[in-house]
C-alpha positions as CSV (number, residue, x, y, z in Angstrom):
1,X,10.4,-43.3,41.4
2,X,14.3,-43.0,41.1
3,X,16.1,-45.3,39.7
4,X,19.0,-45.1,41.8
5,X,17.7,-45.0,45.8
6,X,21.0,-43.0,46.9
7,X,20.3,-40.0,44.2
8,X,17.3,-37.6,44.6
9,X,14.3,-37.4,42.0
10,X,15.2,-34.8,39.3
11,X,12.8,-32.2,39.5
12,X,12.2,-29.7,36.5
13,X,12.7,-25.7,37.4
14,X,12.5,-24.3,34.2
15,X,14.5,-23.3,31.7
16,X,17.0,-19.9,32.2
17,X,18.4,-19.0,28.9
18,X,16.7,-19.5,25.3
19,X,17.7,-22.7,23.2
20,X,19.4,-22.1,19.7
21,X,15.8,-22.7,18.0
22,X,13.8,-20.5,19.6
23,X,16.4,-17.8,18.1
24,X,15.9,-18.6,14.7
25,X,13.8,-16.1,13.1
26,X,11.1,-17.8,11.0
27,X,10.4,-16.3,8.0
28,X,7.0,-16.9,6.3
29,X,6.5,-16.2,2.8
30,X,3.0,-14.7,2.7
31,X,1.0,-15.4,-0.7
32,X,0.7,-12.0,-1.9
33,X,-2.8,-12.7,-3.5
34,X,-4.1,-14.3,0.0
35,X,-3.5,-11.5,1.5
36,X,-4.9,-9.0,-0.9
37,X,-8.0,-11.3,-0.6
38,X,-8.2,-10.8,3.2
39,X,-7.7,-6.9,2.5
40,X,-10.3,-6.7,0.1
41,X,-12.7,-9.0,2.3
42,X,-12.1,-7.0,5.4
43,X,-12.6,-3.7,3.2
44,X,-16.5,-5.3,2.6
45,X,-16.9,-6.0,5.9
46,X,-16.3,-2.3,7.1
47,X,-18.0,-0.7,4.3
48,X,-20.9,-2.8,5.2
49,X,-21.1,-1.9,8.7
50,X,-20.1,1.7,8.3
51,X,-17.0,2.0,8.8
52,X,-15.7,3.6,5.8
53,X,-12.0,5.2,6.8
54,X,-11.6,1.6,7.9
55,X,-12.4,0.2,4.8
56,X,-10.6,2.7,2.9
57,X,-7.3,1.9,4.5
58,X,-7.8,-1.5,3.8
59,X,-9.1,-1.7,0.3
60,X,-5.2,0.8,0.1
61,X,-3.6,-2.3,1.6
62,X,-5.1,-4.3,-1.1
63,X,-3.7,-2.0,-3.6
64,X,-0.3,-1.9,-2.5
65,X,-0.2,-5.7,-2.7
66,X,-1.4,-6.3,-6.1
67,X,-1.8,-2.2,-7.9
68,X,-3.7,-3.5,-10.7
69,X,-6.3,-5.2,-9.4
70,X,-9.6,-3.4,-10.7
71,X,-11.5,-4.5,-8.0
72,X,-9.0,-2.7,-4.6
73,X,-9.7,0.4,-7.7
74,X,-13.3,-0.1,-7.2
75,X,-12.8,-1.0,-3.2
76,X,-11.6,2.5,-2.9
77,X,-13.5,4.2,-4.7
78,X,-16.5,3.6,-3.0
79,X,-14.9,3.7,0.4
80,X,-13.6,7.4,-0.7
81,X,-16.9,8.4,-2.3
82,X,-18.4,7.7,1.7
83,X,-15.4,9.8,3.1
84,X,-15.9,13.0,0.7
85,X,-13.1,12.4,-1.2
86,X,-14.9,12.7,-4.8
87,X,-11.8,13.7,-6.7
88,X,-10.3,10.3,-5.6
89,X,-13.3,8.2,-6.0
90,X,-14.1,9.5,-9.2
91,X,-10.4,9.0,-10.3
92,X,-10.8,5.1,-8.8
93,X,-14.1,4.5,-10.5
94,X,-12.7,5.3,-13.6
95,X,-9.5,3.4,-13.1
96,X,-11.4,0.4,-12.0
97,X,-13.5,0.5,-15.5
98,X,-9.9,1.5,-17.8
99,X,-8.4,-2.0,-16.2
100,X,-12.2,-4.0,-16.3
101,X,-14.6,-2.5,-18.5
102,X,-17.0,-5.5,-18.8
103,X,-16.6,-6.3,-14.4
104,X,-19.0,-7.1,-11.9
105,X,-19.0,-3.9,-10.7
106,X,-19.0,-2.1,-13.7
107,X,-22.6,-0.9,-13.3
108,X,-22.0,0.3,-10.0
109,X,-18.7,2.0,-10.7
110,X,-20.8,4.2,-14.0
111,X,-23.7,4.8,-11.4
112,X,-21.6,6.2,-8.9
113,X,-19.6,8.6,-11.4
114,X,-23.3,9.9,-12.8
115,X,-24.0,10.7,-9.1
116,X,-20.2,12.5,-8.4
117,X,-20.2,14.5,-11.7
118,X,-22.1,17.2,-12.3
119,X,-24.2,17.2,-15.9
């Protein structure tokens, strides 16, 4: 109900033109070992449902975040090894157990270079 009985409700039609805040860029500062978590985790995810290039790009992603992290080494390696690429994954494998000899994955990553190298 108006306030004044001589002047008509106000009535909202939107706004035309942008307000100075909704300018402003925001800029988020992304933790840069979040993210190579996420990378990493969605890498598993697609090698786990079969969807190797996928996880290969992402396991990259990882490793252009943080570059020594053995375990985007490892990441790629196996996603390569799936893809063919055995020069690469062998090259990962053995980078992953340079930079962690005593890993988690260590096992895995000397298994898979006895299957890629010929004896």
């Amino acid at each position: 109900m108006p306030s004044d009985p001589g002047k008509p409700a106000l009535s909202d039609k939107g706004s035309s033109g942008t307000s100075r805040a909704s300018r402003r860029k925001l800029v988020v500062k992304e933790d840069p070992e979040a993210r190579e978590a996420e990378d990493l985790q969605v890498s598993h995810y697609y090698m786990t449902t079969g969807n190797y290039l996928g996880a290969y790009l992402r396991a990259k992603d990882a490793l252009n975040t943080i570059p020594d992290d053995p375990l985007a080494h490892f990441a790629i390696g196996e996603s390569a090894q799936k893809l063919k690429k055995t020069d690469e994954a062998v090259s990962e494998f053995k980078l992953y157990l340079k930079l962690d000899p005593d890993g988690v994955k260590a096992k895995s990553a000397e298994r898979a270079l006895d299957e890629m190298t010929p004896k």
